[in-house]
C-alpha positions as CSV (number, residue, x, y, z in Angstrom):
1,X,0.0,0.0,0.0
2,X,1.3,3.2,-1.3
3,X,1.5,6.6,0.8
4,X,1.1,10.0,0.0
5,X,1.9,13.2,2.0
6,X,-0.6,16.0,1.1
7,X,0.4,19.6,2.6
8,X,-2.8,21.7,3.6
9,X,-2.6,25.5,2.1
10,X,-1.3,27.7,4.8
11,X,-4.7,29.9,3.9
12,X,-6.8,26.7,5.1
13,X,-5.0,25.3,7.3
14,X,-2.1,27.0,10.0
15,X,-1.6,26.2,13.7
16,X,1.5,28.2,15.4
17,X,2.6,29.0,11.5
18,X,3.5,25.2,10.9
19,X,1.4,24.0,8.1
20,X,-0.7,20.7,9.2
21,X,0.9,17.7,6.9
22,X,-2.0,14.5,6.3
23,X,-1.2,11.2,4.9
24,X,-3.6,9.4,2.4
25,X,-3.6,6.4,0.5
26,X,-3.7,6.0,-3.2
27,X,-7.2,4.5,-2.9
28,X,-8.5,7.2,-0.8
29,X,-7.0,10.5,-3.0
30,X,-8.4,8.7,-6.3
31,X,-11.8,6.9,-5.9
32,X,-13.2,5.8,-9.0
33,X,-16.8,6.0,-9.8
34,X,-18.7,6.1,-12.8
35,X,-19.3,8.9,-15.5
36,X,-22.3,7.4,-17.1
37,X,-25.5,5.4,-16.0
38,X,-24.9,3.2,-19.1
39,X,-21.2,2.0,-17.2
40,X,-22.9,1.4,-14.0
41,X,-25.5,-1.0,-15.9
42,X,-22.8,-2.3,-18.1
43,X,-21.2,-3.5,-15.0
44,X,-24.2,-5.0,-13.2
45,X,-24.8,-7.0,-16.0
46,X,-21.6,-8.3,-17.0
47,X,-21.4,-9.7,-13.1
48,X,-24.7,-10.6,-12.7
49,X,-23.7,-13.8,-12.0
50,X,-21.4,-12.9,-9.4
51,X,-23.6,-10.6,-7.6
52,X,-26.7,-12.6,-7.3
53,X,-24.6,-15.7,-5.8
54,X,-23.4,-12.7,-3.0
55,X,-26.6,-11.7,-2.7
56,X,-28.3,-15.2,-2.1
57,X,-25.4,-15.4,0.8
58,X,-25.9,-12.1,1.7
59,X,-26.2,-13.6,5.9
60,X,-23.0,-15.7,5.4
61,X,-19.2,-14.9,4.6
62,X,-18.0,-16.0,1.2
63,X,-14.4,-16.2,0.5
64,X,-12.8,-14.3,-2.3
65,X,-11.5,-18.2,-3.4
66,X,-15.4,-19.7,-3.4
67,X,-16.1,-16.8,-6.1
68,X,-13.6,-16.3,-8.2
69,X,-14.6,-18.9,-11.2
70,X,-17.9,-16.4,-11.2
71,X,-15.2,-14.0,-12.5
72,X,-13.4,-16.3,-15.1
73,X,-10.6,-17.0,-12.1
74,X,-9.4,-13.2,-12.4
75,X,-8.9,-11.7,-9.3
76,X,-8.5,-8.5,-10.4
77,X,-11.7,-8.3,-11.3
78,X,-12.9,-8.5,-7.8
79,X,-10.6,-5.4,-6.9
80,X,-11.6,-3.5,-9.6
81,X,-15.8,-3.6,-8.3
82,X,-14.3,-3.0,-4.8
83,X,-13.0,0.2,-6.5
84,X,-16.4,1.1,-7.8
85,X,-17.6,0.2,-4.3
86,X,-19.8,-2.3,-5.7
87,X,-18.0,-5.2,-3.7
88,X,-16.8,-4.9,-0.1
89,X,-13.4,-7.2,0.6
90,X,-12.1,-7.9,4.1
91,X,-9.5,-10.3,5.1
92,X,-10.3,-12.8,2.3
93,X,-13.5,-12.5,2.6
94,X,-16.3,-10.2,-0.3
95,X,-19.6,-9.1,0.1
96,X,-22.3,-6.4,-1.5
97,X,-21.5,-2.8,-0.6
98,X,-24.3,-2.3,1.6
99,X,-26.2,0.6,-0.8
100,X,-26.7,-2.4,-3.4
101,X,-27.5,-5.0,-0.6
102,X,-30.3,-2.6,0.4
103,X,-31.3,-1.8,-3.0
104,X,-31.9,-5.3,-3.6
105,X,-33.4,-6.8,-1.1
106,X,-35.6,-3.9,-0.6
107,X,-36.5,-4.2,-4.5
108,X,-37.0,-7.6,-4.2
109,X,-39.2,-6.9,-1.6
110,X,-37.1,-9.5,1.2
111,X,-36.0,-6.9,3.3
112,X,-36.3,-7.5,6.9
113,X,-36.3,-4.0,8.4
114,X,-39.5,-2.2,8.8
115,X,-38.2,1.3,7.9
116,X,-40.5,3.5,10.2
117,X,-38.2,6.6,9.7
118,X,-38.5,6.0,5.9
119,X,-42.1,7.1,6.1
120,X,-41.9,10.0,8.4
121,X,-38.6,11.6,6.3
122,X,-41.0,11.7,3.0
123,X,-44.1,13.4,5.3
124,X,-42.1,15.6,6.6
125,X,-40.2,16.7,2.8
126,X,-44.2,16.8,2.1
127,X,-45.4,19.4,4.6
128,X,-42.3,21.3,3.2
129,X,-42.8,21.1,-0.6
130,X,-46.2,22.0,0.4
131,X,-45.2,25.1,2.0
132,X,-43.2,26.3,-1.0
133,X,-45.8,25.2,-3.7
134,X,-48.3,27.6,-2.0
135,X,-46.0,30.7,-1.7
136,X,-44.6,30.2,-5.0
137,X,-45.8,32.4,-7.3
138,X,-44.2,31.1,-10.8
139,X,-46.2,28.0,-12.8
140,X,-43.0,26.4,-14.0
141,X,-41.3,26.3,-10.1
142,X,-45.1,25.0,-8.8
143,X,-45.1,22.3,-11.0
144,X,-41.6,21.3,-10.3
145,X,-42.8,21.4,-6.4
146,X,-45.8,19.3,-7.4
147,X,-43.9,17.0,-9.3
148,X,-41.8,16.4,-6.2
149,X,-44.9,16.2,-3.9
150,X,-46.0,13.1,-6.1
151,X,-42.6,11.5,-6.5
152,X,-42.8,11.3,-2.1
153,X,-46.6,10.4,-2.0
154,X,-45.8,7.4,-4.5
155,X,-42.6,6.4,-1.8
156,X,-44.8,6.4,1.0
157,X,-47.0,4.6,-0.9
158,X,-44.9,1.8,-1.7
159,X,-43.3,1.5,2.0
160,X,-46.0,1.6,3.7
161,X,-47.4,-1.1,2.0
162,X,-44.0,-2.8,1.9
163,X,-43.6,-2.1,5.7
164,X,-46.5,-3.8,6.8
165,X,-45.9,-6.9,4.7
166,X,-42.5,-7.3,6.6
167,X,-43.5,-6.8,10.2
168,X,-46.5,-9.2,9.8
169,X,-43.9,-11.7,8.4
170,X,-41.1,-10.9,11.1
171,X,-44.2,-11.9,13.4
172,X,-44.7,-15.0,12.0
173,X,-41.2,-16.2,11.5
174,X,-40.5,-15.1,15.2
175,X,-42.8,-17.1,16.9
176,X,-42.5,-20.2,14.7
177,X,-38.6,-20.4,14.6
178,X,-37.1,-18.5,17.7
179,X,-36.7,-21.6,20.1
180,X,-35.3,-19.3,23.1
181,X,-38.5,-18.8,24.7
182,X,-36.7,-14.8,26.3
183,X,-35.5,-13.8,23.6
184,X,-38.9,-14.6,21.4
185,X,-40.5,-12.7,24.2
186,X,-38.2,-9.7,23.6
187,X,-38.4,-9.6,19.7
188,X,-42.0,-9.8,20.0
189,X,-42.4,-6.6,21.8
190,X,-39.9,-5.5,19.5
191,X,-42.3,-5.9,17.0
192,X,-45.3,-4.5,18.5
193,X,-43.1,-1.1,19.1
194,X,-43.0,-1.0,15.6
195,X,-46.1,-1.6,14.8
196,X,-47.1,1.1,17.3
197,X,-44.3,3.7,15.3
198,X,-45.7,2.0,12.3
199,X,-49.5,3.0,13.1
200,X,-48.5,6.4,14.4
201,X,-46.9,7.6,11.2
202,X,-49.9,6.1,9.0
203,X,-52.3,8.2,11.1
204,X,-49.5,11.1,10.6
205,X,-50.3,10.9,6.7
206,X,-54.0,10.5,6.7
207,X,-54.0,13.7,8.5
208,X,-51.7,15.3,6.0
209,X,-53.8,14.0,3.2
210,X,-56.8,16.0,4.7
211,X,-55.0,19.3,3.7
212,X,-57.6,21.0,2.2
213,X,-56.2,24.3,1.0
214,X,-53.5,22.1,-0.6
215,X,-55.2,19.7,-2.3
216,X,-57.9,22.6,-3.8
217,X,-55.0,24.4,-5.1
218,X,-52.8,22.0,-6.5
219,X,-55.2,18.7,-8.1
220,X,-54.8,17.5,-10.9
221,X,-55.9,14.0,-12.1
222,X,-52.5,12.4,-11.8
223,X,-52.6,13.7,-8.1
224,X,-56.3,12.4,-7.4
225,X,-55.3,9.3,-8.6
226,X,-52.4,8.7,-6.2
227,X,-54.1,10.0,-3.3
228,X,-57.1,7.8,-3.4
229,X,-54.7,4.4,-4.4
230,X,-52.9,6.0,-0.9
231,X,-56.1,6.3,0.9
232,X,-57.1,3.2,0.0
233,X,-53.9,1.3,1.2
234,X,-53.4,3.4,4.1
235,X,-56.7,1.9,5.3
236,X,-55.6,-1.2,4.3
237,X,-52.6,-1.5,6.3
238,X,-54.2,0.3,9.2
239,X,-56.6,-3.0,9.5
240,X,-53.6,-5.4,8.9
241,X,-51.8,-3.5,11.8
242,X,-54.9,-4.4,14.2
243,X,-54.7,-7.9,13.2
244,X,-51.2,-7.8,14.0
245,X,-51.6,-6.6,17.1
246,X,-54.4,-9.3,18.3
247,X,-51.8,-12.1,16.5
248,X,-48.6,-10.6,18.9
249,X,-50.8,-10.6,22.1
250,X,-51.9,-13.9,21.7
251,X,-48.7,-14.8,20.7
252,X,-47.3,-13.4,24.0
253,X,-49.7,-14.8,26.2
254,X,-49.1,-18.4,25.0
255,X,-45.8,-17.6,25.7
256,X,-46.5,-16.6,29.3
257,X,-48.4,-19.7,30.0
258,X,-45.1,-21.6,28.7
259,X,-42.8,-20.4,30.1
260,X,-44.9,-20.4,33.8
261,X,-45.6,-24.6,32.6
262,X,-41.7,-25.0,32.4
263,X,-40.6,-22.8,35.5
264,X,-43.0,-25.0,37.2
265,X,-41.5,-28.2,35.8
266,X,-38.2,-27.1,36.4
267,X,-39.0,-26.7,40.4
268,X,-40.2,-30.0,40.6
269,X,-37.3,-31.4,39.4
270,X,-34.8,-29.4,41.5
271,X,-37.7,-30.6,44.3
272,X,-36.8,-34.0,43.1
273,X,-33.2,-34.0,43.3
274,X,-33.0,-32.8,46.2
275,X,-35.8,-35.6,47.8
276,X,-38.1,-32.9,49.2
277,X,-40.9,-33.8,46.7
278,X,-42.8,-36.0,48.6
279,X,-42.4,-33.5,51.5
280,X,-43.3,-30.5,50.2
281,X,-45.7,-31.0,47.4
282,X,-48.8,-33.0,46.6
283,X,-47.2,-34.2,43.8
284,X,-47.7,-37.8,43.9
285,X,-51.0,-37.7,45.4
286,X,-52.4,-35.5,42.4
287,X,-50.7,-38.0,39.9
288,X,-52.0,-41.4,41.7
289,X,-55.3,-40.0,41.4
290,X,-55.2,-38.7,38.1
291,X,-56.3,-41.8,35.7
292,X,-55.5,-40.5,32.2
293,X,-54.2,-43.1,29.4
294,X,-50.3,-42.4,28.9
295,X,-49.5,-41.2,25.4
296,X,-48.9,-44.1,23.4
297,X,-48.3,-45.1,20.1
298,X,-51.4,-47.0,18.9
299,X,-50.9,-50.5,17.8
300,X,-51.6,-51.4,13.6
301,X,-53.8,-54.5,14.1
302,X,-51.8,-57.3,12.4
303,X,-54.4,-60.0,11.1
304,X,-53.3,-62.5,8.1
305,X,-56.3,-63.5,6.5
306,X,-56.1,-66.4,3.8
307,X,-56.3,-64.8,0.2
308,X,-57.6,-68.0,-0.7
309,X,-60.1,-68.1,1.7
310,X,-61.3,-64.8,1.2
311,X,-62.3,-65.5,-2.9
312,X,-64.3,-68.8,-1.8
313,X,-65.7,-68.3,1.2
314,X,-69.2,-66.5,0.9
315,X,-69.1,-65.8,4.5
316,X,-66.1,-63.9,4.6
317,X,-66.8,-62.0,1.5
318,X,-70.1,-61.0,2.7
319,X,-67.8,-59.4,5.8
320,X,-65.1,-57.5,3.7
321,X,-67.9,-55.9,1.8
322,X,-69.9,-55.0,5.3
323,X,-66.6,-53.7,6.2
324,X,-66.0,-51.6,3.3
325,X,-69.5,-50.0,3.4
326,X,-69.1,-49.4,7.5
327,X,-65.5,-47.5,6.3
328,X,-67.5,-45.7,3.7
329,X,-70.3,-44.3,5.6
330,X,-67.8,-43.1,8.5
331,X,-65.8,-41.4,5.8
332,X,-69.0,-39.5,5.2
333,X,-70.1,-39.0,8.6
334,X,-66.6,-37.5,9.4
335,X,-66.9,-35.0,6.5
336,X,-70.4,-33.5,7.7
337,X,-69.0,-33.6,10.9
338,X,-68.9,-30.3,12.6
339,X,-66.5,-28.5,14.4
340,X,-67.0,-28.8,18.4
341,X,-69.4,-25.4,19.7
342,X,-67.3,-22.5,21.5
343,X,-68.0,-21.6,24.7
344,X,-68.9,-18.0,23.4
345,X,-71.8,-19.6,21.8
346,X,-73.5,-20.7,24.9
347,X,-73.4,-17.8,26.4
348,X,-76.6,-15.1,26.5
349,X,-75.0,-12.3,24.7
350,X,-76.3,-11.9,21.2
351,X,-74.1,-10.2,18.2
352,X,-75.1,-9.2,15.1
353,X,-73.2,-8.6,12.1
354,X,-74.0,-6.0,8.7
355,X,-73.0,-7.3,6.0
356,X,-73.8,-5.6,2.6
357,X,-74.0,-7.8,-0.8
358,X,-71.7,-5.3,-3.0
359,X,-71.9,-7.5,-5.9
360,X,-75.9,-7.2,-5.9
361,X,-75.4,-3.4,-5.2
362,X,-72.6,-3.0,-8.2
363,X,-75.6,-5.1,-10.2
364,X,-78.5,-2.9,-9.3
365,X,-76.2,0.5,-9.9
366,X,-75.4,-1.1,-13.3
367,X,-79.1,-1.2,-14.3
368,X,-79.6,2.4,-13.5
369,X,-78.2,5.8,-14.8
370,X,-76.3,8.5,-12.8
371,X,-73.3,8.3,-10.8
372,X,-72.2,6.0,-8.0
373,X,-71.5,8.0,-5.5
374,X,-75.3,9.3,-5.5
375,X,-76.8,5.9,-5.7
376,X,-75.1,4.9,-2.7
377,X,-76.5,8.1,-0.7
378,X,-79.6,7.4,-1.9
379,X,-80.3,3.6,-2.2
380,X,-83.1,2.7,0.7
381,X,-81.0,-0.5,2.1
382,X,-82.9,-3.0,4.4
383,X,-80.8,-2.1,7.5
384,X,-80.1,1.7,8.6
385,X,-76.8,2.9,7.1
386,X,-75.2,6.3,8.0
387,X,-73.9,8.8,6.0
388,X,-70.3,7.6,7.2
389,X,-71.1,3.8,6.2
390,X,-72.2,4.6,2.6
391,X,-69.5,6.6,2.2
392,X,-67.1,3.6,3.3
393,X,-69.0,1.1,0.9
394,X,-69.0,3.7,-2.2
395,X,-65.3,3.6,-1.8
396,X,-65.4,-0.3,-1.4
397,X,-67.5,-0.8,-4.8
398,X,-65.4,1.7,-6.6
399,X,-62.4,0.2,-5.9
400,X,-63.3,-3.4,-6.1
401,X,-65.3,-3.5,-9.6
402,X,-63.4,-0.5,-11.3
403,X,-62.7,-2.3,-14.5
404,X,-66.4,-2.5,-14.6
405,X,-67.1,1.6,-13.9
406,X,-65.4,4.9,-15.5
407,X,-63.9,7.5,-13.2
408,X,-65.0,11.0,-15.1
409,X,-62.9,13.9,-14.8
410,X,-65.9,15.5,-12.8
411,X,-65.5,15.9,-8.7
412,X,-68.6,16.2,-6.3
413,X,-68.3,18.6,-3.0
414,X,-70.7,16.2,0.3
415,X,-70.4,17.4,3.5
416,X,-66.8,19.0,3.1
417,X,-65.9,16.3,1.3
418,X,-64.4,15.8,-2.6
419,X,-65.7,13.0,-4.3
420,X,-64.6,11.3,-8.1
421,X,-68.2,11.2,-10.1
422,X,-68.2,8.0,-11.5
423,X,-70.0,6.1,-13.7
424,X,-70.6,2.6,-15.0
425,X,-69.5,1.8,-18.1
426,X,-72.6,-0.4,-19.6
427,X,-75.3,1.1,-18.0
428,X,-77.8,-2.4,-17.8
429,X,-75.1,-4.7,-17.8
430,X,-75.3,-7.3,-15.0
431,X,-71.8,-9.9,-14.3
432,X,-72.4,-12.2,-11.8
């Protein structure tokens, strides 16, 4: 490894008159990087190979060695990507530079992080861009603001979405493979912090996204469009994040009960050892008395019937086929079987459930002229629906069966709120 001494100008740099003196290496005065996008893709692809073998290992160490016929056996090669800072090398040993690790996985939509702080760095470049777009008085500058303002919505968008996909799946793999009962425990709660953080800055943008004055000033349909695909998820995710919740509880109370069933194992045995069980517990009386069948392994019944018998006595045959109808009406009893009644279900309190049949209502709306959003406020539904409810299933049906309605350019003011006019496109059509 080369050195070289760099003297700092005595105009930047001067303590006591003496001129500070640093020493660099080659490989930190002369990084090399990339002039063109076309290089950088030129690069990627000519070791894709090599890169998605790193990346599949990206939770091991690989050895320079165990890749190098992935680069034809030259070496240099792998020096000259750690160079570009694609490749990361470190006593024999080569990895992705951590900006296309990230890239990747997040890309590839693996990533294991939930990136809370993602989310709140885009609101808060929103509430900013916001501010500028309404003091700015020049078109072309508020269009470059609102271009902006739609580039971050789309972001938050797509991690949000992304975000609650990995912490329902960081759930999951936490309970079913952490075998360390503490530390499950611990990333559990982890988890639920996030989904708390996660909630909070959800919440955070459907309060942003109520901006009024913003909103009036700057729509246009590329903008409508985004917010209502971000509405829609947002409320999406915010229902996913209750389930979550419900799953991690539960999750931690079966935890709780097994952890207090081996504590309480593990004193008897220390009771045990020590010959004090007798003494001090009711151990043996509770188990004398208790008159459950061990767990065993249930024994194949091993009768050898004559085949030859079988094919010429009547007697026998007229058995196998009783047999063979008994089997086939069990079979059939244990498919209409049902499940065994909850507890809940015996008990005195009553609950009743709305549900609304939005296919029927898409079908009836279909038959009909004028636009969805009145036929909702005004269709007399069996049941009493508020104003808040048919607003909730006018958003349902419009986003469900969209390939089967037209979203007009036109936009309705109800109650303080904007809503898309929209329309079916064959009026009398009815899809089942």
């Amino acid at each position: 490894m080369r050195w070289v001494i760099v003297q700092v100008e005595k105009s930047l740099v001067v303590r006591f008159g003496v001129p500070y003196f640093f020493a660099f290496t080659l490989e930190q005065v002369y990084m090399p990087k990339f002039d063109k996008i076309e290089e950088l893709l030129n690069e990627l692809y000519q070791h894709r190979r090599l890169l998605a073998s790193l990346f599949e290992h990206r939770t091991t160490t690989v050895s320079a060695d165990a890749v190098l016929e992935l680069v034809d056996g030259k070496a240099e090669r792998l020096d000259r990507l750690a160079a570009y800072d694609l490749l990361v090398q470190n006593h024999g040993a080569v990895q992705l530079e951590s900006r296309l690790q990230d890239f990747l996985a997040e890309y590839m939509e693996v990533d294991e992080t939930v990136h809370v702080l993602y989310i709140q760095e885009n609101l808060d470049e929103l509430k900013k861009l916001q501010a500028y777009f309404l003091k700015e008085q020049q078109g072309i500058k508020k269009e470059r603001y609102l271009f902006r303002i739609k580039k971050h919505l789309r972001e938050i968008l797509r991690i949000a979405a992304l975000n609650v996909k990995t912490l329902r799946n960081n759930m999951e793999e936490t309970y079913k493979t952490e075998s360390n009962f503490e530390l499950k425990r611990e990333k559990l709660e982890d988890i639920r912090s996030q989904r708390d953080a996660l909630e909070g800055v959800i919440r955070a943008v459907e309060k942003m996204l109520e901006d009024d004055l913003f909103f009036r000033s700057a729509s246009d349909e590329e903008l409508l469009q985004i917010m209502h695909r971000l509405r829609v998820m947002l409320r999406e995710s915010r229902h996913n994040l209750i389930e979550v919740q419900h799953q991690i509880i539960a999750y931690l109370n079966h935890i709780e009960k097994r952890v207090a069933v081996v504590d309480k194992v593990l004193r008897l045995k220390v009771l045990r050892d020590k010959h004090y069980l007798r003494q001090q517990t009711n151990f043996h009386q509770l188990a004398s008395a208790n008159a459950d069948l061990p767990l065993t392994k249930a024994e194949p019944l091993r009768s050898r019937l004559s085949i030859a018998d079988l094919q010429q006595d009547e007697s026998m045959q007229e058995l196998v086929l009783k047999v063979k109808e008994r089997r086939k009406h069990r079979k059939m009893l244990a498919a209409n079987r049902v499940g065994e009644m909850p507890e809940s279900a015996l008990s005195g309190e009553e609950q009743t459930e709305q549900t609304i049949n939005l296919i029927a209502l898409k079908n009836m709306f279909l038959k009909r002229s004028g636009d969805l959003f009145s036929f909702v406020m005004e269709h007399n539904f069996t049941e009493s629906i508020n104003e808040p409810q048919r607003i909730s299933i006018f958003c349902q049906l419009a986003s469900r069966f969209s390939a089967e309605l037209e979203f007009s350019d036109e936009i309705k003011e109800f109650d303080g709120l904007e809503v898309a006019v929209v329309y079916g496109k064959h009026q009398g059509a009815v899809c089942e």
